[in-house]
KEKE-3310 file (N, C-alpha, C; in steps of 0.2 Angstrom, whole numbers, plus 5000, padded with zeros to 4 digits):
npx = (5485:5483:5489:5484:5492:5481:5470:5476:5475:5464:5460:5465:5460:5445:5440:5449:5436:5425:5428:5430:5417:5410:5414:5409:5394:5398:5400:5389:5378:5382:5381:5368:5357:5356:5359:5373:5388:5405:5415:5431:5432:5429:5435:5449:5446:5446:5459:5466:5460:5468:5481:5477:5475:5489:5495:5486:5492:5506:5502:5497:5511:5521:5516:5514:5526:5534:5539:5527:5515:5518:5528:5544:5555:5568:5580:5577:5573:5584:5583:5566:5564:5569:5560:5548:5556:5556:5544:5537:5544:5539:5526:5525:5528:5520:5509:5507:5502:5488:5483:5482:5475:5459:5456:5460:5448:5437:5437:5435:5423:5415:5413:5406:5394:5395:5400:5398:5398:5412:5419:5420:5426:5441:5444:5443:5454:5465:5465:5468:5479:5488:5486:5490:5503:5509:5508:5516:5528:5529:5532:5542:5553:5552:5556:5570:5577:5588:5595:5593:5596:5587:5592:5599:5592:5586:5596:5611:5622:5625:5627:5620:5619:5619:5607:5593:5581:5566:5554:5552:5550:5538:5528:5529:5521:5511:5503:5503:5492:5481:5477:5474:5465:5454:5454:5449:5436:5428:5427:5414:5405:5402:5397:5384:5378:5372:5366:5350:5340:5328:5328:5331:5336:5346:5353:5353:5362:5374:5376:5377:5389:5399:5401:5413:5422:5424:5436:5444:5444:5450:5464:5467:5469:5480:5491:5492:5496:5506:5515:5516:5527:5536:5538:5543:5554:5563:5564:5572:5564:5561:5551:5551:5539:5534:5530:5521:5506:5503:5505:5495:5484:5486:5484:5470:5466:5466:5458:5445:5445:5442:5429:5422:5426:5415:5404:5396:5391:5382:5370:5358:5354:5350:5341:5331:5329:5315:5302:5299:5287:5280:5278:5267:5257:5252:5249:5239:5230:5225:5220:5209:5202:5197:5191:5174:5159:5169:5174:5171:5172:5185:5192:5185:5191:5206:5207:5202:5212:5222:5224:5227:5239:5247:5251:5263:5269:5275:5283:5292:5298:5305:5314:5323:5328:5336:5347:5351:5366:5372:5375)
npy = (5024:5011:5010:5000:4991:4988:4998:5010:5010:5008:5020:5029:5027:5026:5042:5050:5044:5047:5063:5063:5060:5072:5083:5079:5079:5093:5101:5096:5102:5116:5116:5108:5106:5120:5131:5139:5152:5142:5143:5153:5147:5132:5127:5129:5117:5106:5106:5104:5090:5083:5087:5078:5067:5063:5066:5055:5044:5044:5039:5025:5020:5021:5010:5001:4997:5001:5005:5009:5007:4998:4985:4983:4972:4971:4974:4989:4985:4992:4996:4995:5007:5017:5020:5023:5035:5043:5044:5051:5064:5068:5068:5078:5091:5088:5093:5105:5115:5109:5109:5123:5124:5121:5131:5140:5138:5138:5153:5159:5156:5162:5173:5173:5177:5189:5197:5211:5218:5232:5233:5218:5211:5216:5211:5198:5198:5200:5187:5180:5180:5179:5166:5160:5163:5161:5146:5144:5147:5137:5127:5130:5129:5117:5109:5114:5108:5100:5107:5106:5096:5082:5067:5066:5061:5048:5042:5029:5031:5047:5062:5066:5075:5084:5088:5098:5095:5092:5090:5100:5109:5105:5104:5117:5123:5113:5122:5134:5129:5129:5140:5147:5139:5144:5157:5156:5148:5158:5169:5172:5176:5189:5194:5187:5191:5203:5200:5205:5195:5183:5179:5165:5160:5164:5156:5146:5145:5147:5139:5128:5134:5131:5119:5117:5119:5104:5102:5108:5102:5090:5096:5100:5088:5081:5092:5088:5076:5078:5085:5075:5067:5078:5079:5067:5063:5076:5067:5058:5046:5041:5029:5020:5020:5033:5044:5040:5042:5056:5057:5050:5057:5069:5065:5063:5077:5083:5077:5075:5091:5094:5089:5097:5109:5107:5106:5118:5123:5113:5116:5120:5107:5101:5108:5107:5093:5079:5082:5075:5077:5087:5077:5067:5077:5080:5069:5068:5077:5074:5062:5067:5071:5063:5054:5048:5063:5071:5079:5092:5098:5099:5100:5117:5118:5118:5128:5140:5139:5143:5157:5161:5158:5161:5173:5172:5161:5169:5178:5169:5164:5177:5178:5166:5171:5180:5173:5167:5170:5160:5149)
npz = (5354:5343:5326:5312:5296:5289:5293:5289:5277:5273:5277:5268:5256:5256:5263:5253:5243:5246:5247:5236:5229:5234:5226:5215:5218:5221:5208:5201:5205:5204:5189:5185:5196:5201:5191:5188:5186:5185:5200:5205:5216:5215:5206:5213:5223:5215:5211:5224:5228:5218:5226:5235:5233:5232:5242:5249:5240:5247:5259:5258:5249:5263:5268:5264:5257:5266:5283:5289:5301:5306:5317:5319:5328:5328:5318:5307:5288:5278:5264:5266:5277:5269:5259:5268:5273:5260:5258:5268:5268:5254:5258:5269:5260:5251:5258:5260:5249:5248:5260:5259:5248:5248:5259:5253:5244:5253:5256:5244:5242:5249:5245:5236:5241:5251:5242:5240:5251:5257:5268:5270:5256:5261:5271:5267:5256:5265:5270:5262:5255:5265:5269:5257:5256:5268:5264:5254:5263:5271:5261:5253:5265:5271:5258:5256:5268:5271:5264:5255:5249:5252:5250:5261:5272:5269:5266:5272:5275:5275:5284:5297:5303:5294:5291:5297:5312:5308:5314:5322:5313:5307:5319:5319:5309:5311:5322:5316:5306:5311:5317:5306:5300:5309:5306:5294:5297:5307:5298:5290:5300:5305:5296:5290:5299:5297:5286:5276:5282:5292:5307:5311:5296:5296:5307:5301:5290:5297:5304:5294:5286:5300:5296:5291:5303:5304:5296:5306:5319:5313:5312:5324:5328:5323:5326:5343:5338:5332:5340:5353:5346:5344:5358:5363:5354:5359:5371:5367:5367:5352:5343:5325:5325:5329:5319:5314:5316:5316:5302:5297:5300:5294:5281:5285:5289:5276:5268:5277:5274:5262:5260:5267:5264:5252:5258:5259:5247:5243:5248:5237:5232:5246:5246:5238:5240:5242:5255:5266:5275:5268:5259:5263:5267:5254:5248:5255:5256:5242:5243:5249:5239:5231:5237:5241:5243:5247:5238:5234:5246:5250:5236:5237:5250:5245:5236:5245:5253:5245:5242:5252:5256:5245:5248:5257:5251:5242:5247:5253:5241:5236:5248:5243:5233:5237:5244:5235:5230:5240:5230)
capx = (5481:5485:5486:5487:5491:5474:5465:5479:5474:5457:5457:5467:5454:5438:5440:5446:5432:5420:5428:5426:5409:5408:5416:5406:5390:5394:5399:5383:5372:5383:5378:5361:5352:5353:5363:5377:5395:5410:5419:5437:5430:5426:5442:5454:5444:5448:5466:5465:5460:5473:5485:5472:5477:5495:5493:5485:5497:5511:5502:5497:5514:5524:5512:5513:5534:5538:5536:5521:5509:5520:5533:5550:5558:5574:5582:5574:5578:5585:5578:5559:5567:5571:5555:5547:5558:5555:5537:5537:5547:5536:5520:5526:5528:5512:5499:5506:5497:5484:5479:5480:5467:5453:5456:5455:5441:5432:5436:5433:5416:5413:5415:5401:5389:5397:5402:5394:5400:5417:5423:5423:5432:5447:5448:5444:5461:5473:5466:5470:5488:5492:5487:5497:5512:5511:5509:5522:5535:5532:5534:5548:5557:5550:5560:5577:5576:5591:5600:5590:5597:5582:5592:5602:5585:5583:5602:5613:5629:5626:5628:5615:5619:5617:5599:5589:5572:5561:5547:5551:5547:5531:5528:5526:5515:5503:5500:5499:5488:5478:5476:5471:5459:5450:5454:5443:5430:5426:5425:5410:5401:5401:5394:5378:5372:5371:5361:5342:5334:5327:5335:5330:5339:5353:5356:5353:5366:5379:5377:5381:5397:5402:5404:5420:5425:5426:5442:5449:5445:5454:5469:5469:5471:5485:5494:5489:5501:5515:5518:5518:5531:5542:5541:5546:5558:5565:5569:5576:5562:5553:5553:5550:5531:5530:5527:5513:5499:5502:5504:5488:5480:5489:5478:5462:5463:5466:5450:5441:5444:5439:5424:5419:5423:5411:5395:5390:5388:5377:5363:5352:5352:5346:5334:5325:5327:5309:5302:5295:5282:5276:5274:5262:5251:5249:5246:5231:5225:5225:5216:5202:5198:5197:5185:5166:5155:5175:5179:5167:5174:5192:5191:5185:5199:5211:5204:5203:5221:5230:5222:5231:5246:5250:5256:5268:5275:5280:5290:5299:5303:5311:5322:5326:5331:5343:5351:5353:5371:5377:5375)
capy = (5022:5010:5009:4995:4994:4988:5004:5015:5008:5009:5027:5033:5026:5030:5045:5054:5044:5052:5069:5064:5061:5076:5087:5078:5084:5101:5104:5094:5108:5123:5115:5106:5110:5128:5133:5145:5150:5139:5149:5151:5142:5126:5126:5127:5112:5100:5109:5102:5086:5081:5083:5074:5059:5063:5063:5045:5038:5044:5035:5019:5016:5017:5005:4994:4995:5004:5000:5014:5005:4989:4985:4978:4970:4969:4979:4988:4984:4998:4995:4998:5014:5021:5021:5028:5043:5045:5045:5057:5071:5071:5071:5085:5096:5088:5093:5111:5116:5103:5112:5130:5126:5118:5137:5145:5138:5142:5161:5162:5154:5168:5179:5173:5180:5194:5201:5219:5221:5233:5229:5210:5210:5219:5206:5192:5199:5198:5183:5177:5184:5176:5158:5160:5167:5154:5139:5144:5150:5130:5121:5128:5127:5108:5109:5116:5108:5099:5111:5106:5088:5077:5061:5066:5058:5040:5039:5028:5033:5053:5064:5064:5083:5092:5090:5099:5090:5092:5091:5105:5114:5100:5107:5127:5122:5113:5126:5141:5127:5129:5148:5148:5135:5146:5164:5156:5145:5164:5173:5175:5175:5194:5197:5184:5195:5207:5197:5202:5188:5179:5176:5157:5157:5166:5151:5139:5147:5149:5130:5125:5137:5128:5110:5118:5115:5098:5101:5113:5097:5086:5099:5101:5080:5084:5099:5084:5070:5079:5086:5069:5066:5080:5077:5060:5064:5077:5063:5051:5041:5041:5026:5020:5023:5040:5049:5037:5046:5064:5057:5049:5063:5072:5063:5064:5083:5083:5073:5081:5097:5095:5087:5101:5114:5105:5104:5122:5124:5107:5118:5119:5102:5097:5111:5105:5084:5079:5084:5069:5082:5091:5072:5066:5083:5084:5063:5068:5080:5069:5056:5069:5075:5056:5051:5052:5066:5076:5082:5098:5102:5098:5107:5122:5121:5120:5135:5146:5140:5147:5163:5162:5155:5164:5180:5169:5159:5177:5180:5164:5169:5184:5177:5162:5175:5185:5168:5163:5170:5157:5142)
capz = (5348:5338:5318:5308:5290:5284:5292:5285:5269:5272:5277:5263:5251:5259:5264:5247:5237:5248:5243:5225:5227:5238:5222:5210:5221:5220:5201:5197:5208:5200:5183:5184:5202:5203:5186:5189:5185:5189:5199:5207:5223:5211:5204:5216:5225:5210:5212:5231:5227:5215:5229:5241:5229:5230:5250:5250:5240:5253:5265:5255:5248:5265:5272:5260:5256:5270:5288:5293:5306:5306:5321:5319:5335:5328:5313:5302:5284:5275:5260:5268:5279:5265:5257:5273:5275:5257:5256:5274:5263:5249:5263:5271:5255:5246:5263:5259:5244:5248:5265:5256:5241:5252:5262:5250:5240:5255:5255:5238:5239:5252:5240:5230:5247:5254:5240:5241:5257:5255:5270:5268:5254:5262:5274:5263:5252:5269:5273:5254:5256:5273:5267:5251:5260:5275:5262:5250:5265:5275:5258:5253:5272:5269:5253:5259:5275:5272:5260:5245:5247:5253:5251:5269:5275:5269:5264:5280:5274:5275:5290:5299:5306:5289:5291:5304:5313:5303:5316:5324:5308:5308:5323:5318:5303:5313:5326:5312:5301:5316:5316:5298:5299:5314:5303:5288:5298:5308:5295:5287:5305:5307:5290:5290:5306:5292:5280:5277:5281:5296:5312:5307:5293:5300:5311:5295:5286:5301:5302:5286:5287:5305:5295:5290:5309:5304:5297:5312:5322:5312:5311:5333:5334:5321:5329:5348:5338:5333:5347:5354:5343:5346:5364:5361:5351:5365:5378:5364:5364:5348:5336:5321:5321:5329:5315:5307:5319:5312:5295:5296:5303:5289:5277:5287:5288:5271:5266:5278:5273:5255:5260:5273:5260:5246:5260:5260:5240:5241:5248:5233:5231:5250:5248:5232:5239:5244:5260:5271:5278:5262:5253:5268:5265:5247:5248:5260:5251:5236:5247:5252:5234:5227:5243:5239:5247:5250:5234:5234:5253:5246:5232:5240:5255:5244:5233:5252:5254:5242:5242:5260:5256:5242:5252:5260:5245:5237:5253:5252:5234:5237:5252:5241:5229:5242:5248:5228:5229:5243:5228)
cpx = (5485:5484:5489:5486:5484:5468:5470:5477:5466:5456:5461:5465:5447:5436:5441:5441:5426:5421:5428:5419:5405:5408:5413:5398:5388:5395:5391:5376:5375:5381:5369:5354:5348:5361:5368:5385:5399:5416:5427:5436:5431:5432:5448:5452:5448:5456:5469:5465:5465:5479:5485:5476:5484:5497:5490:5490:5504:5508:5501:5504:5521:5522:5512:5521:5539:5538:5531:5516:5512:5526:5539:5554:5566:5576:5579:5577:5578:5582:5569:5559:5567:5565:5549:5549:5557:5549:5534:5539:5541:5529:5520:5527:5521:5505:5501:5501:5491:5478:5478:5475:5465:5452:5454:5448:5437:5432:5434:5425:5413:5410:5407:5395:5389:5400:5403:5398:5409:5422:5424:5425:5442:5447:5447:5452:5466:5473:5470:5478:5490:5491:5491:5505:5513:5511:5514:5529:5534:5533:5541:5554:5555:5558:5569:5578:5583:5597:5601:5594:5592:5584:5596:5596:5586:5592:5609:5620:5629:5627:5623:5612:5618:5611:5596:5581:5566:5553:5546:5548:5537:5526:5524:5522:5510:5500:5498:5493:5482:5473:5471:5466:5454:5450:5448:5437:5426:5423:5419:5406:5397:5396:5386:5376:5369:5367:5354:5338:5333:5331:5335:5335:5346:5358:5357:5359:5372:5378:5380:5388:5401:5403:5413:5427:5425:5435:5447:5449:5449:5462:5472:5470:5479:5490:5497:5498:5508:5518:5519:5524:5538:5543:5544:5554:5564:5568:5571:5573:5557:5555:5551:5545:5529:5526:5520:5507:5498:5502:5496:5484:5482:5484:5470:5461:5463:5460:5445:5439:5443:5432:5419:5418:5418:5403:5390:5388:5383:5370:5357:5349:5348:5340:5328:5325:5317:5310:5295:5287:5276:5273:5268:5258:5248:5246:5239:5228:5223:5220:5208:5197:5193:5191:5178:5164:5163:5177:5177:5171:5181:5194:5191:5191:5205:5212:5205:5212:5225:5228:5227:5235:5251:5254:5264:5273:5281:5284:5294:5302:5307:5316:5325:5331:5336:5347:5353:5361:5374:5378:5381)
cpy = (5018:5010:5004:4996:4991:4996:5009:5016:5012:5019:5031:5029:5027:5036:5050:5050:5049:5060:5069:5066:5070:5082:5086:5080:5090:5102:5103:5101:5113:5120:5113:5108:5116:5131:5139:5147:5145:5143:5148:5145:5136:5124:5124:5120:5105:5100:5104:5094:5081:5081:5080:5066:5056:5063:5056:5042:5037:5040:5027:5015:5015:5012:4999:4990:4996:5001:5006:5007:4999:4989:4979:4978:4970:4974:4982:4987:4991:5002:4999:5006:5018:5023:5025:5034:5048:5049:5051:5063:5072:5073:5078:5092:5096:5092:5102:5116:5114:5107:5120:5130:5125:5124:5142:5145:5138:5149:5163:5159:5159:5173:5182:5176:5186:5199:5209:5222:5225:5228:5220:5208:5210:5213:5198:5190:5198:5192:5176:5176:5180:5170:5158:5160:5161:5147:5138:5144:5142:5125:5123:5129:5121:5107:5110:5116:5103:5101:5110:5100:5082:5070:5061:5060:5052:5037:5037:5030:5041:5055:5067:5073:5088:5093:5091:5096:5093:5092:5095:5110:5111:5105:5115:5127:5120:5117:5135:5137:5126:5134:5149:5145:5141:5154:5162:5154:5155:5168:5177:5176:5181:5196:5193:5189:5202:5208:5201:5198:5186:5179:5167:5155:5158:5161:5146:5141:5148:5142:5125:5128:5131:5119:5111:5117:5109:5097:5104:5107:5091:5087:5099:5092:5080:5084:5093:5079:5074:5084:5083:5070:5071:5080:5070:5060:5069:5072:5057:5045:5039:5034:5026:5022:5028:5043:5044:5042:5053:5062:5057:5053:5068:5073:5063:5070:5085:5084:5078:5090:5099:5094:5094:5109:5114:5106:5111:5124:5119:5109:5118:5110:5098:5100:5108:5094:5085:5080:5080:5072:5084:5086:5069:5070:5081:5076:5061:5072:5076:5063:5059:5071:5069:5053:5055:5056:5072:5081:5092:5103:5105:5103:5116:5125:5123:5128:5141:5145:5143:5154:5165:5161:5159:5171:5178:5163:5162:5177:5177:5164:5173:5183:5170:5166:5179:5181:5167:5163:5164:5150:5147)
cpz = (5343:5329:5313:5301:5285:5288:5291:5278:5269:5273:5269:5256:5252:5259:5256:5241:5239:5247:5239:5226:5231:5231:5216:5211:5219:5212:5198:5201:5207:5191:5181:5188:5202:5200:5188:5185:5188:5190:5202:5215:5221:5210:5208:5221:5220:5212:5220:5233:5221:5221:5234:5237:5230:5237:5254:5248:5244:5260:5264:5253:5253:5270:5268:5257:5260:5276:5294:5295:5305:5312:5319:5325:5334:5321:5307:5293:5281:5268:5262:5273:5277:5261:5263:5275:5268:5257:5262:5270:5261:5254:5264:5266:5252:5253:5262:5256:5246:5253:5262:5249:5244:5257:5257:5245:5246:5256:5249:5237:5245:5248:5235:5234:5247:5251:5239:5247:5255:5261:5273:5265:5256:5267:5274:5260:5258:5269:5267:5256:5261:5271:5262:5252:5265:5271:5258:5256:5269:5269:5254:5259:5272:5263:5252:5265:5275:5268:5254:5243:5252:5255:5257:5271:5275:5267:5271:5280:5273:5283:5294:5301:5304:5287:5296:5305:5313:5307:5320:5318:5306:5312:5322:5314:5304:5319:5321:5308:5305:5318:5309:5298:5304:5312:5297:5292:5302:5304:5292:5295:5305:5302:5290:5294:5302:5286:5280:5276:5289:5301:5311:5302:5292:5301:5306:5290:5289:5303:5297:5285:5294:5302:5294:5296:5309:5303:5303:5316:5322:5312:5318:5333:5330:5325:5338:5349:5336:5338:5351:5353:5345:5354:5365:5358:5355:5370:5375:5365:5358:5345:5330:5318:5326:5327:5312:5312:5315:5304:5292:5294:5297:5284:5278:5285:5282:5267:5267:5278:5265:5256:5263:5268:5252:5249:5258:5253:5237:5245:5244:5234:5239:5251:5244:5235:5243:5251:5263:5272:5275:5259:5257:5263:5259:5246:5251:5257:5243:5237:5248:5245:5231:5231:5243:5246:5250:5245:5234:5241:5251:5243:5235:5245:5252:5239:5238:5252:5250:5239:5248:5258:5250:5243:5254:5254:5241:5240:5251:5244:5234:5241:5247:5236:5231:5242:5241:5227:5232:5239:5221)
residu = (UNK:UNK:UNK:UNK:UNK:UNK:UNK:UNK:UNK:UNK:UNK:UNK:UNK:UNK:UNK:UNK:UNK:UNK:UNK:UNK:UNK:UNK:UNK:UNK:UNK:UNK:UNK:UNK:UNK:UNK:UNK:UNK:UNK:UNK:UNK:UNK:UNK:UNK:UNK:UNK:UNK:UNK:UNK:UNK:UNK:UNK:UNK:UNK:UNK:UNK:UNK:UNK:UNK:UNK:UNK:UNK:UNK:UNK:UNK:UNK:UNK:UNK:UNK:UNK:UNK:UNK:UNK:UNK:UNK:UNK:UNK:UNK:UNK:UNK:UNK:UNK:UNK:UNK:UNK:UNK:UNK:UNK:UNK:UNK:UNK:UNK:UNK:UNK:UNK:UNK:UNK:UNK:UNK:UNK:UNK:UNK:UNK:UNK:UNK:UNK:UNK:UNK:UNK:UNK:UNK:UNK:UNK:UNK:UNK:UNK:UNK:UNK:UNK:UNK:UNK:UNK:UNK:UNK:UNK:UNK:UNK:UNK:UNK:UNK:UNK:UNK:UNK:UNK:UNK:UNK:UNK:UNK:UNK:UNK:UNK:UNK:UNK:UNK:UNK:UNK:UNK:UNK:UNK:UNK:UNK:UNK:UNK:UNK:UNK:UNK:UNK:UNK:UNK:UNK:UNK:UNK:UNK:UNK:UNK:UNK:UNK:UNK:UNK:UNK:UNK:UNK:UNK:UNK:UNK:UNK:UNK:UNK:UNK:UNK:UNK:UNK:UNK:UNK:UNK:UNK:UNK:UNK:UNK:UNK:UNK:UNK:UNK:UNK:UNK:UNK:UNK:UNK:UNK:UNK:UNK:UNK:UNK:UNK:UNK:UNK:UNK:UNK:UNK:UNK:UNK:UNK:UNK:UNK:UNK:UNK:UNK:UNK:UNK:UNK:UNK:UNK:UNK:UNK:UNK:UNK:UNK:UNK:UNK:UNK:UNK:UNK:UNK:UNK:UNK:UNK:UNK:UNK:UNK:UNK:UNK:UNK:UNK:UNK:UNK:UNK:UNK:UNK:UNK:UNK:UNK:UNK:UNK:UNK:UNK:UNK:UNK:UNK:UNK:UNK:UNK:UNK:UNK:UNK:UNK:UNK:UNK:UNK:UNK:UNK:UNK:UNK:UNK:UNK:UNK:UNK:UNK:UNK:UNK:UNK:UNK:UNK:UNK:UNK:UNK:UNK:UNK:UNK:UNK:UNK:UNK:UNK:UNK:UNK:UNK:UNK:UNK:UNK:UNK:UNK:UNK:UNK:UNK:UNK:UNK:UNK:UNK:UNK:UNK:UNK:UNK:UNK:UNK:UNK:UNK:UNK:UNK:UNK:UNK:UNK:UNK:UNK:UNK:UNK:UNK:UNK:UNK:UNK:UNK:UNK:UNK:UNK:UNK)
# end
């Protein structure tokens, strides 16, 4: 596959406006929609998206000074090298944090569910502890990967041997960030079956949890290419555009993984948008009351009906009021 530097561009502006708008979405349905606290879920989201921005610009500015998604037939200059092994460093530090708040702002909007339940707290708290611990222990082995001097990397005149490769440790980071992703998207699974509510809404609500598998998918083509890479790298044939696939993909699961933790708290908002279905109804009944020789029938049916309907309105009050937690 290849990647050229106008769709490197284009993804690493696309992609986090849409999780802007995704993040501008849900605050506006924790404040206006379906009024509530702003909670830690919310917060570390923003937190995630600051270093969403700081992950595009590592891939815009070696694609633009560097020579990501560009081939050179003959030498590269040192100058543009140097700016690609720079901008890779900081990548590989920045997607640490980056991939652990978008994790955790899903556990902690968990929370705002499941709360009650004891033990789902307790295995909400290790799974807290394991991402904190696994983001913090691969960014600083990123950080002292060459003995806490970085510039061995883009500098031609250092020794080449006092830095170890970097993509083996690439490598371990994208097969635990793999695991993680697949310890949070499971998790609330066992506890909805717990819910009282519907088996209907069961599945509506273990729906909207599985978008979260966007980013697990984005994280397996990930985990795909750098393994490429270090095979490559293995039989001494990689070049200079190995790494841009996993960078890319770097960036995607980033995006996608903000976006994916902003969809399930934008349920208020899809439930209160208009409903195709209901506006027909109420526009035919509107029709029958207005037309001579109907209003009397009209009238009356809809007087019968909501003697009828009323039983079953209540209902759906009371489960909207069970469900109110998961906004």
């Amino acid at each position: 596959m290849e990647y050229s530097p106008a769709s490197i561009i284009a993804v690493s502006v696309v992609l986090p406006v849409l999780a802007l708008v995704a993040i501008c979405l849900r605050f506006w349905v924790r404040l206006r929609v379906h009024p509530t606290y702003i909670g830690i879920d919310d917060w570390l989201i923003l937190g995630a998206f600051v270093f969403l921005l700081g992950d595009a610009a590592n891939l815009i500015v070696p694609t633009v000074l560097g020579i990501q998604g560009q081939d050179y037939p003959g030498a590269i200059p040192p100058d543009r090298a140097a700016v690609e092994e720079k901008s890779d460093h900081a990548q590989v530090i920045i997607e640490k944090p980056l991939y652990a708040l978008f994790k955790l702002s899903f556990l902690f909007f968990y929370r705002r569910i499941f709360k009650v339940q004891p033990s789902f707290r307790k295995f909400n708290d290790i799974i807290i502890v394991f991402i904190i611990v696994w983001a913090l222990a691969f960014m600083f082995a990123e950080i002292g990967i060459c003995g806490g001097q970085p510039t061995v990397l883009w500098d031609p005149e250092s020794e080449a041997s006092s830095c170890s490769n970097h993509k083996y440790l690439d490598f371990a980071f994208s097969i635990t960030d793999v695991i993680g992703d697949i310890l949070v998207i499971i998790m609330p699974f066992p506890y909805i079956r717990k819910l009282k509510i519907n088996l209907r809404e069961k599945l509506a609500i273990s729906s909207i949890f599985m978008l979260g598998a966007l980013s697990t998918a984005a994280c397996i083509v990930r985990l795909y290419f750098v393994s490429m890479a270090v095979s490559a790298d293995q039989k001494s044939s990689a070049s200079h555009n190995t790494g841009t696939p996993p960078a890319i993909w770097s960036g995607i699961e980033g995006s996608v993984g903000v976006l994916a933790a902003c969809l399930p708290p934008l349920g208020p908002l899809i439930r209160k948008s208009p409903n195709p279905k209901k506006m027909s109804v109420s526009f035919y009944h509107r029709f029958l009351t207005r037309s001579s020789g109907y209003s009397e029938d009209a009238s009356s049916l809809d007087h019968n009906n909501s003697h009828v309907t009323r039983p079953s309105e209540t209902l759906h009050r009371e489960k909207e009021e069970t469900l109110a937690e998961m906004v």
